[in-house]
C-alpha positions in Angstrom: 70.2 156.5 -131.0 72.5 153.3 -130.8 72.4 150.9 -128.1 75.5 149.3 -126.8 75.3 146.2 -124.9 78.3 145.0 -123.2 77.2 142.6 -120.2 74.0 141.0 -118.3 74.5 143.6 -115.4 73.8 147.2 -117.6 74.0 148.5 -120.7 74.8 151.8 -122.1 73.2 153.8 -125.0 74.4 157.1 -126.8 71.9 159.1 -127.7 73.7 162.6 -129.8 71.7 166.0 -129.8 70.7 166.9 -133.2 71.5 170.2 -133.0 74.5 171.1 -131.1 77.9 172.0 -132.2 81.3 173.5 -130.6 82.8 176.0 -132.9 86.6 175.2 -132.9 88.1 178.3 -133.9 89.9 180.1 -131.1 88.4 177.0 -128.7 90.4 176.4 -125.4 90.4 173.0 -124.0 90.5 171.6 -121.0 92.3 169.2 -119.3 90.7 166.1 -120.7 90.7 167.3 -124.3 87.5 168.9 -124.5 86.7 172.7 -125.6 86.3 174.9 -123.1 83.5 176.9 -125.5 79.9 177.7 -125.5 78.0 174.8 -127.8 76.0 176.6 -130.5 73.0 175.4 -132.9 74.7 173.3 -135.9 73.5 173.0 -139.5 73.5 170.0 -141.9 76.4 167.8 -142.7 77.7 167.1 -139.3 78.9 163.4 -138.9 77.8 162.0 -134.9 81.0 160.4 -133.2 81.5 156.9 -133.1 82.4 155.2 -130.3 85.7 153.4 -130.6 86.7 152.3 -127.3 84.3 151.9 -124.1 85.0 150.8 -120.4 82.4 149.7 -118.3 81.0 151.1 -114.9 80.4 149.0 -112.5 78.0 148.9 -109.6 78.1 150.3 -106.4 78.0 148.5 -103.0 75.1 150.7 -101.8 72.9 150.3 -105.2 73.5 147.0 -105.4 72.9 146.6 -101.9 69.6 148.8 -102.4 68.9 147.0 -105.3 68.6 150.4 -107.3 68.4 150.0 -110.9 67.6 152.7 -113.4 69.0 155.1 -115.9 71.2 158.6 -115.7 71.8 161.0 -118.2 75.4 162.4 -118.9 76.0 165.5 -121.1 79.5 165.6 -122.6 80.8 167.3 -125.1 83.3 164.9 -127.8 86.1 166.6 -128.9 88.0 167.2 -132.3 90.4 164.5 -131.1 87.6 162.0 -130.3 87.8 162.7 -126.3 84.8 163.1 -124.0 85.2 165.8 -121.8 82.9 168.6 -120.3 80.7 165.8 -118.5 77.7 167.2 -116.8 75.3 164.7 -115.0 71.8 165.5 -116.2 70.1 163.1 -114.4 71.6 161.5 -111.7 70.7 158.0 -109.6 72.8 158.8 -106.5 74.3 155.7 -104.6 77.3 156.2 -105.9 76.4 155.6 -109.3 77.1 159.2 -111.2 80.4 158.9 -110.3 81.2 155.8 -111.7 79.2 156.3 -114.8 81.5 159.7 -115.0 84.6 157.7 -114.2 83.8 155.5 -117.1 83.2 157.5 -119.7 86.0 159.7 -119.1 87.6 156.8 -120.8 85.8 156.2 -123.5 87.1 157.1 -126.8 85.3 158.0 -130.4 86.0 158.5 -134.0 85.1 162.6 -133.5 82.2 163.9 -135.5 83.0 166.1 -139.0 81.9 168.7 -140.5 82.7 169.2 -144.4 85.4 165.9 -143.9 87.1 168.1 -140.5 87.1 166.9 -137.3 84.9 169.1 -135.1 83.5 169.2 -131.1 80.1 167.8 -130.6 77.7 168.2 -127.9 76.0 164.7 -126.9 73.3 163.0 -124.4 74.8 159.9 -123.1 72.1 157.5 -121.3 73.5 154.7 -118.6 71.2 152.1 -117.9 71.7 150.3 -114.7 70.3 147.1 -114.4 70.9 144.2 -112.0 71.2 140.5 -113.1 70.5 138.2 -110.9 73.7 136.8 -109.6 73.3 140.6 -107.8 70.2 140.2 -106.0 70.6 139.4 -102.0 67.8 136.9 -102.0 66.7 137.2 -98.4 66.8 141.4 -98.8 64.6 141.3 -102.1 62.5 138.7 -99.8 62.4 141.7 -96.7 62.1 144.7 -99.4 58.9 142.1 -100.6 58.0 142.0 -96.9 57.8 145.2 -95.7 56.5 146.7 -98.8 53.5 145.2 -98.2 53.5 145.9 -94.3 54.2 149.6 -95.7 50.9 149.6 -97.9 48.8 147.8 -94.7 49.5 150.5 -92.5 47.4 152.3 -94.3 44.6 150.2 -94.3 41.9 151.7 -93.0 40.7 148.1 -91.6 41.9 147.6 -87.6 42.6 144.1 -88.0 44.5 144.6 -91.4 47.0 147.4 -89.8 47.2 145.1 -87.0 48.5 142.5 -89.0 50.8 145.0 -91.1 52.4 146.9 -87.3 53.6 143.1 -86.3 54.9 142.1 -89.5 56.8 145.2 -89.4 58.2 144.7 -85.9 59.1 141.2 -86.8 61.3 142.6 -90.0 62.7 145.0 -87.4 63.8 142.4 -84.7 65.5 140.7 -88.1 67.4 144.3 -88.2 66.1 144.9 -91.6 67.0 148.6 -91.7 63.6 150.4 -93.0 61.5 148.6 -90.9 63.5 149.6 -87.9 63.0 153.0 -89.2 59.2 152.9 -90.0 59.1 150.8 -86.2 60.6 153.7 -84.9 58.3 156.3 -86.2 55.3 153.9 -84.9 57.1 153.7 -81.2 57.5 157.8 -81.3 54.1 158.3 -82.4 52.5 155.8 -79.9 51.1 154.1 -83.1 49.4 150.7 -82.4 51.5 149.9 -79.6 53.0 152.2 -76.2 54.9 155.2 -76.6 58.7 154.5 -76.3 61.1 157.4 -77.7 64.1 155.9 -76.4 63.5 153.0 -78.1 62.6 154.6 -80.7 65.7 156.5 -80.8 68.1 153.8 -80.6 66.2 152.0 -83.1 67.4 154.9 -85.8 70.6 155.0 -84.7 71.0 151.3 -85.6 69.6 151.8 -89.2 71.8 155.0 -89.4 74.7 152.2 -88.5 73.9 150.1 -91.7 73.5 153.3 -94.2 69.8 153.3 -94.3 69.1 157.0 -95.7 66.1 158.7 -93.8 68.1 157.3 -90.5 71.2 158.7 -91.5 69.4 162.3 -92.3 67.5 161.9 -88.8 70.5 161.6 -86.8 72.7 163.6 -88.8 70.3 166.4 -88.7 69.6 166.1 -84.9 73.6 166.2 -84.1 74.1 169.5 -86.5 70.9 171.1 -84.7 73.0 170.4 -81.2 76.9 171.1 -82.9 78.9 173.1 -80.4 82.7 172.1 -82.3 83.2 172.4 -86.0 84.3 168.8 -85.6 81.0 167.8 -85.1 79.2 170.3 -87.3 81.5 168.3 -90.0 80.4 164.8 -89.2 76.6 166.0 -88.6 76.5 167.4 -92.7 78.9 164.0 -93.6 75.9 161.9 -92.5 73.1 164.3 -94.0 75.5 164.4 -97.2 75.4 160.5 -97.0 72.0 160.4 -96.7 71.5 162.3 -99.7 73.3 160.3 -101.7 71.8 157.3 -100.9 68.6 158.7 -102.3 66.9 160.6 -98.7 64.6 163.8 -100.5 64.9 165.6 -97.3 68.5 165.4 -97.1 68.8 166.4 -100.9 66.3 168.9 -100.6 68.1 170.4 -96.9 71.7 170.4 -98.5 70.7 172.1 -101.8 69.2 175.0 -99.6 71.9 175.7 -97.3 74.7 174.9 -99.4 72.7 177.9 -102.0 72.0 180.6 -98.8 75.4 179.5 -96.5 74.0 178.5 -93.8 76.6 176.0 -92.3 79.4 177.4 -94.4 80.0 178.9 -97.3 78.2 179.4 -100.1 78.7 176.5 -102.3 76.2 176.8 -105.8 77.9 173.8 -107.3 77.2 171.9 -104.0 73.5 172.8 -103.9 72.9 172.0 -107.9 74.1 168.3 -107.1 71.8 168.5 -104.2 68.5 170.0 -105.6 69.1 167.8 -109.3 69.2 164.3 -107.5 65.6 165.2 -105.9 64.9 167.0 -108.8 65.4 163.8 -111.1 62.9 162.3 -109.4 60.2 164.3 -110.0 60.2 167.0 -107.0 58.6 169.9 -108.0 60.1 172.0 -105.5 63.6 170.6 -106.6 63.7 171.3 -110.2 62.2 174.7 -109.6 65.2 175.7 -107.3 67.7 173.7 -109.7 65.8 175.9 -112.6 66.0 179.2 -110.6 70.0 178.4 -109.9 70.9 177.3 -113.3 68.8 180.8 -114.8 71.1 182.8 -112.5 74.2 181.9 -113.1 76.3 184.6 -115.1 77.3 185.1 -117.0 74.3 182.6 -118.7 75.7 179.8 -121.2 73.1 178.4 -123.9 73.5 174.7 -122.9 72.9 175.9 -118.8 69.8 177.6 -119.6 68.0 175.1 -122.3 68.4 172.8 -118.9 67.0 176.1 -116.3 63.8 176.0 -118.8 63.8 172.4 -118.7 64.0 172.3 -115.4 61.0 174.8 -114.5 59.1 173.7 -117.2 58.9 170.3 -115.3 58.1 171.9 -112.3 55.3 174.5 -113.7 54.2 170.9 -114.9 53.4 170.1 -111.9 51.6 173.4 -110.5 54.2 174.3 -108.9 53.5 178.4 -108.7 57.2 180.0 -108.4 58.3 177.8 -111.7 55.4 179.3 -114.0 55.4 182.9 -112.9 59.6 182.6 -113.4 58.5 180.6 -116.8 56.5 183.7 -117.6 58.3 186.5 -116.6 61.6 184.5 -118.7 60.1 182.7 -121.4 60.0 184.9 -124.1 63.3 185.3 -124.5 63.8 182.3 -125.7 64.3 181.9 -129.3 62.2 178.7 -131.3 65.3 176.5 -132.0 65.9 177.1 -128.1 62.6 176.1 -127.0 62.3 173.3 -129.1 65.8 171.9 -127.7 64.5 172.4 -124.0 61.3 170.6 -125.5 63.7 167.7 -126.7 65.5 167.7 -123.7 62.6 167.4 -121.3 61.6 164.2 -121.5 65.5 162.7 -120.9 65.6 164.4 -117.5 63.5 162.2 -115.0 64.8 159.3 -113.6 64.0 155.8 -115.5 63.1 152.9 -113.7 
């Protein structure tokens, strides 16, 4: 691994699998320069690519807004001519951040990797690490996130006089419009929760944090309007703000548009649609998330070596977790892996989870 460190606001390293190669004999190439064939295991004397030529991605309005830092994995595959093309996202951030990281290193440029002095195609991990400086931090939001973090962790004191305290500090940050209070205020006015009853209140008060981009409010609202869609029109604008709110980092919204973009149910089926969906909630750690991402990538046929060491990954992490559908599909599948496969899904693993 080699770290690159261009400003105060991220940084990017490179990290190369050790085992990968593109054969380029009778390889097609696509539009960006890369092969168009299956990677497969490489032997001794293979050079890794040096990078020649970077440009930087930048942040996002809604990260830096959300103050979202962290790292995403990018799988690309460096051509004989030095060209990074074939990018997969591994392990996306969501707020608008994969695609800038993509847009990036689609420009990048490297010295290609050789094999006995030629120039061959290389398959390679590349980490982004996204990290604010603090000429990017909104002072009075990291002083509200401060805020109503703690309010959050009071409501769940089990001392009266502690929740008490923790309901009208978040009422207070939701007079000040500070977007997940109005949304957790809202659940309280619903629920009847330490003060009265008031859905329409309630109600509006989601709309408004749906209005400033706030995820769960935009999933809430988007969600109730596609449930009560009579025109296409607004059956479009409904999944816009559920697609919205995945992005912007909503599990429910991930987890709803992975589902019905796999099954069809609002439109066609749409499996490259539902993997962006299931690996952003996957990334972070959702069981149920990477065993559906592992379950879709497994299926796909006809199956490509680099798209199942990531299905096993995947389920792996899941079966991790206990979750039941993952290890019977681990057990029923597994052995036909071969050892240099399992120990590249063993390698892989770890680079798969969202970094904070």
């Amino acid at each position: 691994m080699w770290l690159l460190r261009s400003t105060s606001t991220w940084w990017v390293s490179l990290v190369l699998c050790t085992g990968w190669l593109v054969p380029s004999a009778g390889a097609g190439q696509n539009q960006s320069g890369a092969p168009a064939a299956e990677p497969v295991p490489i032997g001794k004397g293979v050079t890794t690519p040096k990078l020649i030529h970077k440009v930087e991605p930048e942040y996002s309005r809604e990260a830096s807004n959300a103050g979202v830092q962290g790292t995403l994995m990018l799988e690309i595959i460096v051509s004989e001519k030095g060209i990074p093309g074939s990018i997969q996202v591994l392990s996306p951030m969501g707020f608008g951040l994969d695609e800038r990281a993509v847009r990036a290193v689609e420009q990048w440029r490297f010295e290609p990797g050789r094999k006995e002095g030629q120039p061959v195609p290389v398959l390679a991990n590349v980490e982004v690490n996204f990290r604010l400086s603090g000429e990017f931090f909104d002072r009075k939001a990291e002083g509200q996130r401060t805020k109503f973090n703690l309010a959050l962790r009071g409501l769940a004191s089990a001392q009266l006089a502690q929740r008490a305290k923790s309901i009208k500090a978040m009422t207070d940050l939701s007079q000040a419009r500070f977007p997940p209070a109005m949304y957790v205020h809202a659940t309280l006015l619903e629920r009847g929760d330490g003060m009265d009853r008031n859905s329409a209140q309630a109600e509006e008060l989601i709309r408004k944090a749906a209005s400033k981009n706030y995820g769960p409010a935009l999933y809430a609202v988007g969600f109730a309007r596609l449930k009560n869609a009579r025109q296409p029109a607004e059956k479009a604008e409904a999944l816009r703000m559920i697609n919205d709110a995945s992005i912007l980092g909503t599990y429910n919204a991930q987890a709803f548009l992975g589902d019905a973009s796999e099954k069809g149910t609002y439109g066609p089926v749409d499996l490259e649609r539902a993997g962006r969906a299931f690996r952003l909630c996957a990334t972070t750690g959702h069981s149920d998330c990477q065993y559906r991402l592992g379950k879709l990538l497994l299926d796909q046929s006809p199956r490509k070596e680099r798209t199942l060491i990531q299905a096993f990954a995947w389920l792996q992490l899941a079966a991790g977790q206990g979750q039941p559908d993952a290890a019977a599909l681990l057990k029923q599948e597994g052995p036909t892996l071969t050892a240099d496969q399992a120990a590249r899904v063993k390698q892989l693993k770890p680079q798969l989870q969202q970094k904070h």
